[in-house]
VEXDREN-2710 file (C-alpha; in Angstrom, 1 decimal):
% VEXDREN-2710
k/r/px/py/pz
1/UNK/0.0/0.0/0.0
2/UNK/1.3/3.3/-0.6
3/UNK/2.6/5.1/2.1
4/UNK/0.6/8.4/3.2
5/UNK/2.2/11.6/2.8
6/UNK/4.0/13.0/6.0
7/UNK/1.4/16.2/6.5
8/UNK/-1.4/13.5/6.3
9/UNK/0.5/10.5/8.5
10/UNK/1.7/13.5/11.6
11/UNK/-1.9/14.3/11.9
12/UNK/-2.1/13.7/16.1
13/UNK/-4.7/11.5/17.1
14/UNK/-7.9/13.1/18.2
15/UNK/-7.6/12.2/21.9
16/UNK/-10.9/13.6/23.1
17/UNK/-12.6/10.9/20.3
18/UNK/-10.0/8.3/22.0
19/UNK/-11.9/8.3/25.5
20/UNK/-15.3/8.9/24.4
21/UNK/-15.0/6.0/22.4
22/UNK/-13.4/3.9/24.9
23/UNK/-16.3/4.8/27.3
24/UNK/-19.0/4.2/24.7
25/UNK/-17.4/0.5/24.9
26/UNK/-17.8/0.3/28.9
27/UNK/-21.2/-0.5/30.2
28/UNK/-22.9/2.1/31.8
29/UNK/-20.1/4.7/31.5
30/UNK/-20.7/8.2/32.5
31/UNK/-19.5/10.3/29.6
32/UNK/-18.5/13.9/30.4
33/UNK/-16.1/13.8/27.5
34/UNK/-17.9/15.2/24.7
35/UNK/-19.7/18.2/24.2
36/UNK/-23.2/16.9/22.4
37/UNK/-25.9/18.7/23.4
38/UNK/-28.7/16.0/25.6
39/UNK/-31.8/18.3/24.5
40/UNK/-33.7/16.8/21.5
41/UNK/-34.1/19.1/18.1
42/UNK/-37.3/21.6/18.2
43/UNK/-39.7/20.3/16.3
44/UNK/-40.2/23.2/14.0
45/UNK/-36.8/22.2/12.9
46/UNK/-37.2/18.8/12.4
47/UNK/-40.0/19.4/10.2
48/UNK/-38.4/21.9/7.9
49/UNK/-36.1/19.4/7.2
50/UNK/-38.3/16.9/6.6
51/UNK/-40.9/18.6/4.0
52/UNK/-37.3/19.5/2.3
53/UNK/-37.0/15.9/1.6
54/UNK/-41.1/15.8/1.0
55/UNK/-40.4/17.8/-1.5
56/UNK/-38.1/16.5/-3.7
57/UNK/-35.6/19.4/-2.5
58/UNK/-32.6/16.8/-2.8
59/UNK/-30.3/18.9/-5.6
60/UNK/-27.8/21.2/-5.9
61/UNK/-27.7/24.4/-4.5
62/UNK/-25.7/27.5/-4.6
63/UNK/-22.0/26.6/-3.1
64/UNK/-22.4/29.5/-0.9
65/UNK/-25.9/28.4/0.0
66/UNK/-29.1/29.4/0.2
67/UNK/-30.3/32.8/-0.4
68/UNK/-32.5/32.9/2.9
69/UNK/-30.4/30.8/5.1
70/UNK/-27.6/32.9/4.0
71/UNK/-29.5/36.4/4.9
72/UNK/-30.6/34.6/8.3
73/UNK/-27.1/34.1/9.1
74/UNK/-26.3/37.6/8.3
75/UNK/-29.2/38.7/10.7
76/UNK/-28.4/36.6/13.1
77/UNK/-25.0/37.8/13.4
78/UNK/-26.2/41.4/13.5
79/UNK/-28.1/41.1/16.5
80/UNK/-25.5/38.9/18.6
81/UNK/-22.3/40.6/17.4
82/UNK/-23.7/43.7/16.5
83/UNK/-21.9/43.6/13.0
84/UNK/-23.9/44.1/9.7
85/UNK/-22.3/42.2/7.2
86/UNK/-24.2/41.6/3.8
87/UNK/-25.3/37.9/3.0
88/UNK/-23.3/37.7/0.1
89/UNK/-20.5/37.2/1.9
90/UNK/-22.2/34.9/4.5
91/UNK/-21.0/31.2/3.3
92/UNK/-23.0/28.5/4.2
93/UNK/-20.6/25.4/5.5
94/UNK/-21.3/21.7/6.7
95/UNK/-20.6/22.9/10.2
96/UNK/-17.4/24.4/11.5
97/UNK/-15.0/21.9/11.2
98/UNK/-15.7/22.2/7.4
99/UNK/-15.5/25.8/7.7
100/UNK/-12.2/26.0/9.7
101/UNK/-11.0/23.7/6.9
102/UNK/-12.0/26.0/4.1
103/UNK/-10.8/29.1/5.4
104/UNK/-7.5/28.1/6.2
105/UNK/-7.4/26.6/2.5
106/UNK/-7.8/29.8/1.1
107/UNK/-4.8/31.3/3.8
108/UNK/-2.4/29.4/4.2
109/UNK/0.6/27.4/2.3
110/UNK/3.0/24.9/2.5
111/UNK/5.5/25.4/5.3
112/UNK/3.1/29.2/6.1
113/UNK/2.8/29.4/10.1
114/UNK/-0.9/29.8/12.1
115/UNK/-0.6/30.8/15.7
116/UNK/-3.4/28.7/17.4
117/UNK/-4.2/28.3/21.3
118/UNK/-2.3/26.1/23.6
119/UNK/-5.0/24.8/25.4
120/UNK/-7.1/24.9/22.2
121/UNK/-9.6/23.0/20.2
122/UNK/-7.4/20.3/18.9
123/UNK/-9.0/20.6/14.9
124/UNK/-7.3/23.9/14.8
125/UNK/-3.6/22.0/15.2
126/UNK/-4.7/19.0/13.2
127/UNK/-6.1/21.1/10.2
128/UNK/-3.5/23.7/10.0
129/UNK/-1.3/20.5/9.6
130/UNK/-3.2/18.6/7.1
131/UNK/-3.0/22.0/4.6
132/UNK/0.9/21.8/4.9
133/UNK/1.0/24.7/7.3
134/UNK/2.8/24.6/10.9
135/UNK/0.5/25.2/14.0
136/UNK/2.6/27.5/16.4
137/UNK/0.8/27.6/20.0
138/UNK/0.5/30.2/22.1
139/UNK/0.2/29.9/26.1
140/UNK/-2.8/30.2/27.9
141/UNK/-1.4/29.5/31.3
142/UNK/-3.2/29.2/34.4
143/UNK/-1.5/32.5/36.4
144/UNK/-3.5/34.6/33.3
145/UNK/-6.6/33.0/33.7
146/UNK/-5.9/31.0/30.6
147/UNK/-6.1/34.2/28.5
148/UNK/-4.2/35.1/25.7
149/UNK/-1.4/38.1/26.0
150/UNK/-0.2/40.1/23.7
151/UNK/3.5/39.9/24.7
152/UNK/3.6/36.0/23.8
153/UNK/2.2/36.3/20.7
154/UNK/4.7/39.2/19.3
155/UNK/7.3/36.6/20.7
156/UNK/6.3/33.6/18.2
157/UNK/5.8/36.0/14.9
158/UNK/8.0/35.1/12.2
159/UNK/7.7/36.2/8.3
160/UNK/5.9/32.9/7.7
161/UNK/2.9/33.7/10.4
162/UNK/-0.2/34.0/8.2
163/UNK/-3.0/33.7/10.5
164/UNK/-3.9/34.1/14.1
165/UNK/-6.8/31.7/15.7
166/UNK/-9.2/33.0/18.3
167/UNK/-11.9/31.2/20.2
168/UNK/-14.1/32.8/22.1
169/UNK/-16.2/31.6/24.1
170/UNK/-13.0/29.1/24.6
171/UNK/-14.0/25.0/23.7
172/UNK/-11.9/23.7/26.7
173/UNK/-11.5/25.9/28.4
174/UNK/-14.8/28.0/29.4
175/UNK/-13.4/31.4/28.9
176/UNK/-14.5/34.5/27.6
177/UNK/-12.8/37.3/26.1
178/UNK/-13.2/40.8/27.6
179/UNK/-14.3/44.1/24.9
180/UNK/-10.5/45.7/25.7
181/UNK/-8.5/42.3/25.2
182/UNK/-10.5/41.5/22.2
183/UNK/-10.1/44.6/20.7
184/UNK/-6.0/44.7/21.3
185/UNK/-6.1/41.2/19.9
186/UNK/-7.4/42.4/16.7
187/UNK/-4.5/45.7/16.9
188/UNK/-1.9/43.2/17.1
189/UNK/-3.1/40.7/13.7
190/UNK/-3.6/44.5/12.1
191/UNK/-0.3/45.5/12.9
192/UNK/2.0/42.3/12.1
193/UNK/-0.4/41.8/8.9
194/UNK/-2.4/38.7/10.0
195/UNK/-5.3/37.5/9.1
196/UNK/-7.3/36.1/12.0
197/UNK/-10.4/33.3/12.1
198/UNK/-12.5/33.8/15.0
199/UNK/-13.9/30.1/16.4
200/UNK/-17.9/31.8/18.0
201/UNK/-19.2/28.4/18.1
202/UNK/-20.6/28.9/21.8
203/UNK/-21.6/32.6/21.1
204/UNK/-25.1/31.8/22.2
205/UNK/-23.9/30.4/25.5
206/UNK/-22.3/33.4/28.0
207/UNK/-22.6/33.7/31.8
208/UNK/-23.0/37.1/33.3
209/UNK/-20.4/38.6/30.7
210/UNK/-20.8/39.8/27.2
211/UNK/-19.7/37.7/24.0
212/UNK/-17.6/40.1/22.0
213/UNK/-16.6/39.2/18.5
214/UNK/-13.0/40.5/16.8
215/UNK/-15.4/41.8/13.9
216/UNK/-16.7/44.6/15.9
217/UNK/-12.8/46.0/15.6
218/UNK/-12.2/45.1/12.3
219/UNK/-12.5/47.5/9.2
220/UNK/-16.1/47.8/8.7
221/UNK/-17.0/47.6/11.9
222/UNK/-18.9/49.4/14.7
223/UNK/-15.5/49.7/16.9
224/UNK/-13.3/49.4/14.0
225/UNK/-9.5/50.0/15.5
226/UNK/-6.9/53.1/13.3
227/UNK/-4.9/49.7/12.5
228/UNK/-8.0/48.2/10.7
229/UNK/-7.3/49.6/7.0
230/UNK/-8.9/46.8/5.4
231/UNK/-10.9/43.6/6.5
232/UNK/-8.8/40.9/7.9
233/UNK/-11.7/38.7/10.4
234/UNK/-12.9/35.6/9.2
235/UNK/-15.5/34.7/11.4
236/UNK/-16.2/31.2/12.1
237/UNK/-20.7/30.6/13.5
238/UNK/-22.3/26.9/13.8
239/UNK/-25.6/25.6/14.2
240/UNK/-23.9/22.8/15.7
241/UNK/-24.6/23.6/19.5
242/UNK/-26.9/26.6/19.6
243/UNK/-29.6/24.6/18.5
244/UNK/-28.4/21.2/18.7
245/UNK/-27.8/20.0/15.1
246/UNK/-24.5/18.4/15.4
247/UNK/-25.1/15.6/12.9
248/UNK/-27.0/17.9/10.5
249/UNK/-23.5/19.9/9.7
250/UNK/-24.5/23.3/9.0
251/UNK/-22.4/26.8/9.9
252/UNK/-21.2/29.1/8.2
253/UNK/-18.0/31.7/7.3
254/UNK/-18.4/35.4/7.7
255/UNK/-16.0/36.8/5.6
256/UNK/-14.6/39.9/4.3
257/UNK/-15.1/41.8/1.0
258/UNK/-13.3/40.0/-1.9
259/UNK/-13.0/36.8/-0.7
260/UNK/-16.2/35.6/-2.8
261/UNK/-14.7/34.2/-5.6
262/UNK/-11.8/32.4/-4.3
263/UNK/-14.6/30.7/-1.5
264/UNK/-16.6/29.7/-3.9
265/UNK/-14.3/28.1/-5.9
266/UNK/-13.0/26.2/-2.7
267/UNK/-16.2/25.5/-1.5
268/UNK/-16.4/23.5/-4.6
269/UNK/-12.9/21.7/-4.6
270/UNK/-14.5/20.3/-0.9
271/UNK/-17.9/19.4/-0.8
272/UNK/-19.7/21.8/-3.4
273/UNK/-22.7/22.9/-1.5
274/UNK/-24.4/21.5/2.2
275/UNK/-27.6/19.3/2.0
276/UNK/-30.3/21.7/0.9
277/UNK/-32.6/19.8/3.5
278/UNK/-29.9/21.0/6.4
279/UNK/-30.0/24.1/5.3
280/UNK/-33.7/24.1/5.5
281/UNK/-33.4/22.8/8.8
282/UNK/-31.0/25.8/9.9
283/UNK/-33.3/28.3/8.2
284/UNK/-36.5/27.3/10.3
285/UNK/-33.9/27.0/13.4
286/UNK/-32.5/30.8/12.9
287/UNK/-35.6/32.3/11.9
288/UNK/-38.6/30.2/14.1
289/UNK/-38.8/30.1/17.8
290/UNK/-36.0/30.5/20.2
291/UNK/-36.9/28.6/23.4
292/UNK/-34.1/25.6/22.5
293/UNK/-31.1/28.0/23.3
294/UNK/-32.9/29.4/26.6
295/UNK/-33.3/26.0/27.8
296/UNK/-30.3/25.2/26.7
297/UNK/-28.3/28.3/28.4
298/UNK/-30.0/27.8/31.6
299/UNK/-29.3/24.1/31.6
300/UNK/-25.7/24.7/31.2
301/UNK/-25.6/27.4/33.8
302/UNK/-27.6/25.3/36.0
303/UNK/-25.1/22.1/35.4
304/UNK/-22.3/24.5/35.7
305/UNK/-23.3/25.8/39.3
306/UNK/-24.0/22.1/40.6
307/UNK/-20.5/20.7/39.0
308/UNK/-18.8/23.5/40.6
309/UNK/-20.6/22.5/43.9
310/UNK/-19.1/19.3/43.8
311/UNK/-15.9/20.3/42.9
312/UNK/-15.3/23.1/45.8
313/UNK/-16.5/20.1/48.2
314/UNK/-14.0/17.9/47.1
315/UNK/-10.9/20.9/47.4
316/UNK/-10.6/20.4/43.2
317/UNK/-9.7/23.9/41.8
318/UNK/-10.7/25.0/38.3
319/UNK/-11.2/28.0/36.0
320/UNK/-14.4/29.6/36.6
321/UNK/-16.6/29.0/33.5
322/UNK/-17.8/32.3/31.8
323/UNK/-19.2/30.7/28.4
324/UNK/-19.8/27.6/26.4
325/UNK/-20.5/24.6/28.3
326/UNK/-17.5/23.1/29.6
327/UNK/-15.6/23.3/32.8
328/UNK/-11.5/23.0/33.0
329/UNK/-10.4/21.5/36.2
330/UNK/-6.9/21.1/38.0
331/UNK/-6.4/17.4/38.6
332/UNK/-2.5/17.6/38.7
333/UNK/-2.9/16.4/41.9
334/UNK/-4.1/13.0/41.0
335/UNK/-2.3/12.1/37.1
336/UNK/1.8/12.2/37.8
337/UNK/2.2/14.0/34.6
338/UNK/0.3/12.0/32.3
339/UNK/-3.3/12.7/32.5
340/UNK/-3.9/11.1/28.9
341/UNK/-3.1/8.2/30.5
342/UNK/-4.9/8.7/33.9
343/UNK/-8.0/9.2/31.9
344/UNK/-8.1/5.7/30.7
345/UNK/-7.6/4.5/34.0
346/UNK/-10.4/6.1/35.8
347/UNK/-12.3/5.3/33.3
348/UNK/-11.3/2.0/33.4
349/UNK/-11.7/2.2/37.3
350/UNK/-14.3/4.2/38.0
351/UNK/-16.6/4.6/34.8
352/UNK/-16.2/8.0/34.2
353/UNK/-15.1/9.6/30.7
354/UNK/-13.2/13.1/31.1
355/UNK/-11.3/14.9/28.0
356/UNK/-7.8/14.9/29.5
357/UNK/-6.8/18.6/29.0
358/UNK/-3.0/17.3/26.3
359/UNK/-6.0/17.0/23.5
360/UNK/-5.8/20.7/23.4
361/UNK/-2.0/21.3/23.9
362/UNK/0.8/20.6/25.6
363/UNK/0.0/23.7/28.5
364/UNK/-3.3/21.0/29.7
365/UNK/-1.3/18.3/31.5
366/UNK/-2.5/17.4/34.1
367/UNK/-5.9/19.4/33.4
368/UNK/-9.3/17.5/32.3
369/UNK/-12.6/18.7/30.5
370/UNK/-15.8/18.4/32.0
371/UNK/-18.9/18.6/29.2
372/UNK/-21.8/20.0/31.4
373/UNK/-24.8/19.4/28.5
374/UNK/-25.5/16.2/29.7
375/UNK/-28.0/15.1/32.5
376/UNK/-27.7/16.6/35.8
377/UNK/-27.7/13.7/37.9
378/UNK/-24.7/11.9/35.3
379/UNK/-22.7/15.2/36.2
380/UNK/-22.8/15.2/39.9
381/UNK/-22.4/11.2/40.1
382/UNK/-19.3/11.4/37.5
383/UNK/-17.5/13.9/39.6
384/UNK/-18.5/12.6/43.1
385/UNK/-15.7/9.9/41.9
386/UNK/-12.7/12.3/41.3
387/UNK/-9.8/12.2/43.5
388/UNK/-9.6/15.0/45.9
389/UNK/-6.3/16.6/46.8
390/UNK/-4.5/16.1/49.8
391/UNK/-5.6/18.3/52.9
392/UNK/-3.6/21.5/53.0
393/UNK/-1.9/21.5/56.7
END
């Protein structure tokens, strides 16, 4: 058999798929290390969707999408991010992972350089790599609150940098950007001639603190910064967790003036266009009633308070979660340096599934993930079981 190229073959191994499916495999297994929503679809979604398919509306469609779905979007992100952007440049994607994939196709080359979080989503690494490019992380470290600063990204920019990834509200890690750090963030791509994708997957999902999106700073924008001469956010929105749809695969790509063309063309090289019955669903889910992500955001907050419960009882510290659904929790205590493998063995011994915190980067040793959509009683039980830390005399 032919041997896979080296940018294909170095591609890490998932490792937050490598315990969740390990714990599907275990009888019984409380699994707190994915982040799929536990509500079920609103209906009104379910049956847009469905009379699509009635319907015969099984072709082709535009590779940008939809005409509505695409002016939905643009609404959509309006109202939440307070940033009018016109729906032709709204691209429709099968979800964000497809969307990461084709903006970064349209960036980067081979050998280029994209600065990505270190704890971060691990698809940010694995894609820049599979496009030829080198991932370069950045620290988020513990004595910052996990936060990116300015200073360590001006240390790791090189001629090659290309593109700097954001993610905000953070997927591990809970956090959530302030207005002023999200603004300098966007001074400092302006300035060193980056371009900069913006991961808003959990945009719908903040607690107590404003979601803020690099667009607002960027030309064009309501808070556009003096460095912002031209348009440089990509901005990355899913359908995926907001509403539940995580097997449907729809997002979609905000992106700046003149980028159409090139897109579309990519969008084509991929997967041409998203299933015109998904993006029926997503249209019905943007436009029709919004009670799912209310019951969803007080879910999360609810699980969030209760998880945090157990964990203060037990003495486990953690990073107080300010958006998206998970909790990042200190278990250095308990996995002598290898909390990959200390994952497998509680699950293994105690039935519990946790993300170990090395599938974002190399800065989560000895750091899990905790999902919090899932049922509140799983929760509670799953961390009942964690280690707690020796006494402090």
């Amino acid at each position: 058999m032919p041997s896979a190229p080296a940018r294909v073959a170095n591609v890490p191994v998932n490792q937050i798929r490598e315990i969740t499916q390990a714990a599907w495999a275990v009888p019984d297994s409380i699994v707190l290390s994915i982040g799929e929503p536990a509500f079920p679809v609103a209906r009104h979604v379910l049956e847009a969707g469905m009379a699509a398919l009635d319907r015969d509306d099984t072709n082709y469609t535009p590779n940008a999408g939809i005409g509505p779905v695409r002016a939905a979007f643009a609404s959509r992100f309006a109202s939440l991010a307070g940033v009018d952007e016109d729906p032709s440049r709204i691209f429709v994607v099968a979800g964000a992972q497809q969307g990461l994939h084709l903006a970064l196709s349209t960036l980067i080359g081979e050998g280029d350089e994209v600065l990505v979080p270190d704890p971060g989503y691990p698809t940010f690494t694995m894609t820049v790599g599979l496009l030829g490019g080198r991932p370069v992380p950045y620290p988020l470290v513990p004595d910052h609150g996990f936060q990116p600063r300015i200073e360590d990204l001006q240390g790791l920019v090189t001629p090659r940098t290309r593109v700097l990834m954001l993610n905000s509200p953070s997927n591990p890690l809970g956090s959530v950007f302030s207005h002023d750090l999200t603004r300098a963030l966007v001074q400092f791509a302006h300035r060193n001639d980056l371009w900069i994708i913006s991961d808003e997957c959990y945009e719908a999902f903040t607690y107590d603190v404003p979601h803020v999106s690099p667009a607002r700073f960027d030309a064009g924008g309501p808070e556009a910064v003096a460095e912002a001469t031209e348009a440089r956010v990509i901005t990355s929105l899913t359908l995926s967790k907001t509403y539940g749809l995580t097997g449907l695969r729809i997002g979609a790509l905000v992106v700046p003036p003149g980028m159409e063309a090139v897109l579309s063309n990519v969008m084509e090289a991929t997967v041409s266009c998203v299933s015109a019955a998904s993006q029926y669903a997503g249209l019905a889910a943007l436009t029709g009633p919004q009670d799912y992500v209310r019951t969803a955001l007080d879910h999360y907050r609810a699980n969030r308070d209760e998880a945090t419960a157990v964990l203060d009882r037990l003495g486990i510290d953690y990073l107080d979660a300010r958006g998206a659904f998970y909790l990042w929790a200190d278990l250095r205590h308990a996995t002598g340096g290898d909390v990959r493998g200390w994952t497998r063995s509680f699950l293994a011994g105690h039935g519990v599934a946790l993300a170990p915190g090395t599938a974002f980067g190399s800065m989560g040793e000895g750091w899990v993930r905790i999902a919090l959509c899932g049922r509140t009683a799983d929760l509670v039980e799953g961390l009942s079981r964690l280690p707690a830390p020796p006494r402090r005399p």
